[in-house]
C-alpha positions as a LaTeX table, in Angstrom:
\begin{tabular}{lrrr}
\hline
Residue & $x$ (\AA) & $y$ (\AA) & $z$ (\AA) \\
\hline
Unk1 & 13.88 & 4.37 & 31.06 \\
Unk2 & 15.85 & 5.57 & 27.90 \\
Unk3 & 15.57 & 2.27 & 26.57 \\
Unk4 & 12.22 & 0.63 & 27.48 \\
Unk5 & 10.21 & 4.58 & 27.45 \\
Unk6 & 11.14 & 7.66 & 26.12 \\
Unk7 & 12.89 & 9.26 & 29.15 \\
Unk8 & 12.67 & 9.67 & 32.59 \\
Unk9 & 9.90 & 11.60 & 33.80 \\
Unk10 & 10.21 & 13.05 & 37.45 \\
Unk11 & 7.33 & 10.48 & 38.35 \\
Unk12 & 9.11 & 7.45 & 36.36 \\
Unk13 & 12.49 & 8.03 & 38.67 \\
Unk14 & 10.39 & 7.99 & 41.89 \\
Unk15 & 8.62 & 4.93 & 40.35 \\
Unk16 & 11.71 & 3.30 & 39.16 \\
Unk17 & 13.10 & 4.39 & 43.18 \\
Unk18 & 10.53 & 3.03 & 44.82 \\
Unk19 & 9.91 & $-0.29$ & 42.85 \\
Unk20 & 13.12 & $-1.55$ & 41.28 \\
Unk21 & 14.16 & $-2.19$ & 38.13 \\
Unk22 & 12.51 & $-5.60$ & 38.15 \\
Unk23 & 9.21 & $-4.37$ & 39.88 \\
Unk24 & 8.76 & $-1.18$ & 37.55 \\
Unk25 & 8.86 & $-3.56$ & 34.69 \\
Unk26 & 6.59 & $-6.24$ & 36.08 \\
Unk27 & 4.37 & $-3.44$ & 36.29 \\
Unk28 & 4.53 & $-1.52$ & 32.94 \\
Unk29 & 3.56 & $-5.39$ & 31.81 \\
Unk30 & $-0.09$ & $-5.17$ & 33.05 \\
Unk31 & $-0.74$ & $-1.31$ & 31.25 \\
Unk32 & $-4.83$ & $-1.97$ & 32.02 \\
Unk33 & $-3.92$ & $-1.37$ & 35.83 \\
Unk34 & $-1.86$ & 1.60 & 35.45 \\
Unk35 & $-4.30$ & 4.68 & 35.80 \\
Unk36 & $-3.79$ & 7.57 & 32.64 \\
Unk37 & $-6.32$ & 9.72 & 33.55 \\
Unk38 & $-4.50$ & 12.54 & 31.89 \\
Unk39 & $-3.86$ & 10.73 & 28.42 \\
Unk40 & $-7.83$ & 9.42 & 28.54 \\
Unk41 & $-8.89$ & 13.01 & 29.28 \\
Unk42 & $-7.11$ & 14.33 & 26.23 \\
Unk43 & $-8.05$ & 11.68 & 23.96 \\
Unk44 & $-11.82$ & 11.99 & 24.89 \\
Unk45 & $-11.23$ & 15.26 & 22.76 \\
Unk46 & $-10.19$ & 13.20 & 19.82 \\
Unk47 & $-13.78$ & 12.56 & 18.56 \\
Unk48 & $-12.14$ & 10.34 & 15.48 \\
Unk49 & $-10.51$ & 7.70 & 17.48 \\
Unk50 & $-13.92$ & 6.08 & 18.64 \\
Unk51 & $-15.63$ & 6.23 & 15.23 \\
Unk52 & $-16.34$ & 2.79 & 13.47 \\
Unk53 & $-15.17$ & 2.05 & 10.13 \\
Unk54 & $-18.49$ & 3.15 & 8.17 \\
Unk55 & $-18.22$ & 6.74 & 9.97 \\
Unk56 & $-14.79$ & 7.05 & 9.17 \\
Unk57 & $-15.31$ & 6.09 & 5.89 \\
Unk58 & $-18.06$ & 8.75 & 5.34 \\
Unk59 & $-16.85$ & 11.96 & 7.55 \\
Unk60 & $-16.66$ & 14.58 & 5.70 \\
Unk61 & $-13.29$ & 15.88 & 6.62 \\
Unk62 & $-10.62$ & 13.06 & 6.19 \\
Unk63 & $-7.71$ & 15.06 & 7.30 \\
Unk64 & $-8.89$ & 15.16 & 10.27 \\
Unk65 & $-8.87$ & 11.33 & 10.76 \\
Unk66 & $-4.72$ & 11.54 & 10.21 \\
Unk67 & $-4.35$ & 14.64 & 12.12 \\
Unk68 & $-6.34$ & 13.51 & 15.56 \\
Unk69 & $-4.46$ & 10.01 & 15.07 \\
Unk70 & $-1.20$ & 11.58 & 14.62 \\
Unk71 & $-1.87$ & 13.63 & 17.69 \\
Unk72 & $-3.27$ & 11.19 & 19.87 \\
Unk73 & 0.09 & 8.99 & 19.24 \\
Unk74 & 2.76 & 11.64 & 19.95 \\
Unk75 & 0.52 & 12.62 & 22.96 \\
Unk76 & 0.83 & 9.07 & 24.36 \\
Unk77 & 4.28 & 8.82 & 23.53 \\
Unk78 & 5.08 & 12.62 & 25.81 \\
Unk79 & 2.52 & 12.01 & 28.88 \\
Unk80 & 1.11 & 8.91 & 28.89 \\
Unk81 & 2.43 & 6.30 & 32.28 \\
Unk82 & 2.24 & 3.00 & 30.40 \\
Unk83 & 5.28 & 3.44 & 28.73 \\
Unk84 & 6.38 & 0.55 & 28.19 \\
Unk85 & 3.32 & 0.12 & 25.86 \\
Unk86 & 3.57 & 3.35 & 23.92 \\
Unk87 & 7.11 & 1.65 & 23.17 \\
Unk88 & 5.57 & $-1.42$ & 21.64 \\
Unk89 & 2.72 & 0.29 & 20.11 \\
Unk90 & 5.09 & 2.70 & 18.15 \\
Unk91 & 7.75 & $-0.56$ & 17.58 \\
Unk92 & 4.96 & $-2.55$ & 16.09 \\
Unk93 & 2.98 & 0.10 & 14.17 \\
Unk94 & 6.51 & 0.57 & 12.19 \\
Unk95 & 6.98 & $-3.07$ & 11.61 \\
Unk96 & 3.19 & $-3.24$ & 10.40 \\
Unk97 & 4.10 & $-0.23$ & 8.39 \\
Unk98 & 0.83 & 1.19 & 6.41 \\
Unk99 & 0.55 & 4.85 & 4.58 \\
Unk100 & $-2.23$ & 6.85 & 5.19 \\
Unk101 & $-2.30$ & 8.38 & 1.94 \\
Unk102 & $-2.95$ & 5.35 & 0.52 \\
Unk103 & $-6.60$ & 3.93 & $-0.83$ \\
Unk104 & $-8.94$ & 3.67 & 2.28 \\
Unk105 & $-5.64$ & 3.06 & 4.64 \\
Unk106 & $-6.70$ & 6.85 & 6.05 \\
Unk107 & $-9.79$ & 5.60 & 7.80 \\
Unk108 & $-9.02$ & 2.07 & 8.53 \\
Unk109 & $-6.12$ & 3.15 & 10.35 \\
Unk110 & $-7.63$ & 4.33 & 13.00 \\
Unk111 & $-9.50$ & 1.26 & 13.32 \\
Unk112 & $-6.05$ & $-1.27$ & 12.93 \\
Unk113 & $-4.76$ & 1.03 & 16.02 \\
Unk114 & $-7.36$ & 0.30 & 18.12 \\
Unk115 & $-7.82$ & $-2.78$ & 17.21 \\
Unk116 & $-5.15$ & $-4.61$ & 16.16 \\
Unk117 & $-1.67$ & $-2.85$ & 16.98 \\
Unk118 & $-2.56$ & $-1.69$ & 21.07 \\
Unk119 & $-4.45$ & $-4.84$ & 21.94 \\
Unk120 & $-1.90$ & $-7.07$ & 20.80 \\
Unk121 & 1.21 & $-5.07$ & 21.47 \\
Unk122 & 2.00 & $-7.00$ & 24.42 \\
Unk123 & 0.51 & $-10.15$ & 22.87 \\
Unk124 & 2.80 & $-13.12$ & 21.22 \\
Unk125 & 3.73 & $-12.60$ & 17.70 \\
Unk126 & 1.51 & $-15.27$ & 16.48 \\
Unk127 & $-1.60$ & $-13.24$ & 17.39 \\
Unk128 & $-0.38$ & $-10.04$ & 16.27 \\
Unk129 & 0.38 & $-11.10$ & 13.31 \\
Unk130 & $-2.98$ & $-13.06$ & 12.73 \\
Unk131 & $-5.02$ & $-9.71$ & 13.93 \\
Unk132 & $-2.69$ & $-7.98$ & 11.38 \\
Unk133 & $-3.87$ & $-10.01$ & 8.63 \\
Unk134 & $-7.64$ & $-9.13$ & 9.87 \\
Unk135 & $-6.99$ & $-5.84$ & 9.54 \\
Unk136 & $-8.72$ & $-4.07$ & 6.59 \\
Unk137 & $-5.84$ & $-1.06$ & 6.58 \\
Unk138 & $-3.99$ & $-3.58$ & 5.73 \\
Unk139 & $-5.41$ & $-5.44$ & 3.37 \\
Unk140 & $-6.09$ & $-2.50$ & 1.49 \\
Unk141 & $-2.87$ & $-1.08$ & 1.44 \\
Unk142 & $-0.92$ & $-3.50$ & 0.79 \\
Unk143 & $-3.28$ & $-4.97$ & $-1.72$ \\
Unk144 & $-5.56$ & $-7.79$ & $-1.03$ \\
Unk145 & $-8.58$ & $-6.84$ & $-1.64$ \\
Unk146 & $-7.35$ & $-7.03$ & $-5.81$ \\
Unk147 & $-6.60$ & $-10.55$ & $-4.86$ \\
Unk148 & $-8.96$ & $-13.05$ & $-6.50$ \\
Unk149 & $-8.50$ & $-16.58$ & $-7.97$ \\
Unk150 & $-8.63$ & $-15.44$ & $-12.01$ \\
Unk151 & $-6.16$ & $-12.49$ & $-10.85$ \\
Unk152 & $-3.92$ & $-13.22$ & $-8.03$ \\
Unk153 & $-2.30$ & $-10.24$ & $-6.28$ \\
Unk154 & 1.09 & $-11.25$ & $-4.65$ \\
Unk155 & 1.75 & $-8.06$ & $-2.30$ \\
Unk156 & 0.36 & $-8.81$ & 0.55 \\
Unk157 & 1.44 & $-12.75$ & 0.40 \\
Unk158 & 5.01 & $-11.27$ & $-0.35$ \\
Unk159 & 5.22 & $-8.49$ & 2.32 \\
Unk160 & 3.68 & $-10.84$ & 5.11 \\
Unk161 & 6.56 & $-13.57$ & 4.65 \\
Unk162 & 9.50 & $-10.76$ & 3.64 \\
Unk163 & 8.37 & $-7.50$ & 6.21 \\
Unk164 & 6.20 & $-8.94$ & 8.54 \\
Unk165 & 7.96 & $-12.34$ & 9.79 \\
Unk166 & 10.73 & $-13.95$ & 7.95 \\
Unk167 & 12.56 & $-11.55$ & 6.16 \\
Unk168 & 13.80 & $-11.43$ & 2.83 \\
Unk169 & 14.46 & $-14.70$ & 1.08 \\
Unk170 & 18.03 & $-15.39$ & $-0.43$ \\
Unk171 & 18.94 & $-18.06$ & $-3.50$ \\
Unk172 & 15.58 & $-19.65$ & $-2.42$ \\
Unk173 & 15.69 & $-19.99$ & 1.46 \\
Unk174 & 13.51 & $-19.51$ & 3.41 \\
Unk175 & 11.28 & $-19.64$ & 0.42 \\
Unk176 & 10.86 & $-19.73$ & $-2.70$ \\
Unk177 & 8.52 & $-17.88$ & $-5.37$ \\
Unk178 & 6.21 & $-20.33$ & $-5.94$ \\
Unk179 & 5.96 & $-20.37$ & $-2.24$ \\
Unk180 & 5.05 & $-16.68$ & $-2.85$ \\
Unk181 & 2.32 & $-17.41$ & $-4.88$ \\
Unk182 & 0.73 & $-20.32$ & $-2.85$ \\
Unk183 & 0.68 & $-17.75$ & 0.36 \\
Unk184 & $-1.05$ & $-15.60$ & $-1.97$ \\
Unk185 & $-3.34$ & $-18.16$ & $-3.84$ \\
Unk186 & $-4.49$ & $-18.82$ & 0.29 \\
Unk187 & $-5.33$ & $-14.61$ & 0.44 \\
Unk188 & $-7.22$ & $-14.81$ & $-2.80$ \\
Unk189 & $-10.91$ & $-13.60$ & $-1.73$ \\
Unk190 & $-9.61$ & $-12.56$ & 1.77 \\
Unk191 & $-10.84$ & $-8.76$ & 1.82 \\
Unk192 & $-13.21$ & $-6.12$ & 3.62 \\
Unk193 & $-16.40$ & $-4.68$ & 3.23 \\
Unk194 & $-16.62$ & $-0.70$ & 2.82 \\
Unk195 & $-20.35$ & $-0.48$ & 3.39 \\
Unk196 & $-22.88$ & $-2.90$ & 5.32 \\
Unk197 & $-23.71$ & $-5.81$ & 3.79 \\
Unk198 & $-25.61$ & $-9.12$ & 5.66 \\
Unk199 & $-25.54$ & $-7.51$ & 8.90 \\
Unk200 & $-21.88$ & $-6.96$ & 8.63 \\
Unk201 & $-20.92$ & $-3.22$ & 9.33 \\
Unk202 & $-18.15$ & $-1.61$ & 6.49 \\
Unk203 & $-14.85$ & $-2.88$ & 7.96 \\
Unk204 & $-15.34$ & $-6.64$ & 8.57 \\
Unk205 & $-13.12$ & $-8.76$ & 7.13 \\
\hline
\end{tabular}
């Protein structure tokens, strides 16, 4: 429990007691059958965590985007039963690092929680990383959205190949620069909309 959750909880030790090692596991696998009726209870308080990307964008007291985010995470983390899931989301939204101070990362953060990091926690890499690069916090904090074909923007191509999934390249392996800028050339024109636009709400990529 120390190293797949955060602790044992009196209930996870009867849990773990009653199922196994093996069978507690199997279990914390399929999170959408484990009832949190305390967690959802909480979080129905969080008025923020529901909002699309055009309200976020617009409400009136940004702060409070962070703040209810921030809270709703370390809540899951303490009480919620699908713990193995809190694990991931938390190892995954630190590998997908993205600052909320930065451009419109504060709202769409909200949005890349809900929509990319805890549906695809438990996902393969592949598709985490694909709804990652879908993700408009991300492409505007890392970037891409200044990345056009007259002006190519190489953070986002750089951090996908050196953060996000191969890791930092030495003497040319396992790429190169140019490689760097082809990734990139592919991203130029990939952003997000902030406001409506041919019946696309602010947000789509």
């Amino acid at each position: 429990l120390s190293r797949l959750a955060y602790g044992a909880t009196a209930v996870e030790r009867e849990d773990l007691r009653l199922l196994g090692v093996e069978g507690w596991l199997e279990a914390q696998l399929k999170p959408d059958r484990i009832g949190d009726e305390t967690v959802d209870a909480y979080l129905a308080g969080l008025v923020t965590l529901g909002m699309s990307a055009s309200a976020l964008l617009s409400h009136d007291k940004p702060a409070q985007i962070a703040q209810e985010l921030q809270a709703a995470a370390f809540y899951r983390l303490v009480y919620s039963r699908r713990r193995v899931l809190e694990t991931l989301v938390e190892f995954w939204s630190d590998h997908f690092s993205i600052d909320l101070r930065e451009k419109f990362a504060r709202a769409f953060k909200t949005v890349d929680d809900r929509e990319v990091i805890r549906p695809f926690a438990l996902a393969s890499f592949r598709q985490l990383l694909a709804a990652s690069a879908h993700s408009p916090a991300m492409l505007s904090y890392l970037d891409n959205d200044a990345n056009s074909k007259r002006k190519p923007n190489e953070n986002y191509a750089r951090e996908i190949m050196e953060l996000h999934s191969l890791g930092a390249a030495v003497n040319g392996y396992p790429y190169t620069e140019q490689d760097v800028k082809e990734v990139a050339r592919c991203f130029t024109g990939w952003t997000y909309q902030l406001r409506e636009a041919n019946g696309k709400p602010a947000g789509s990529v």
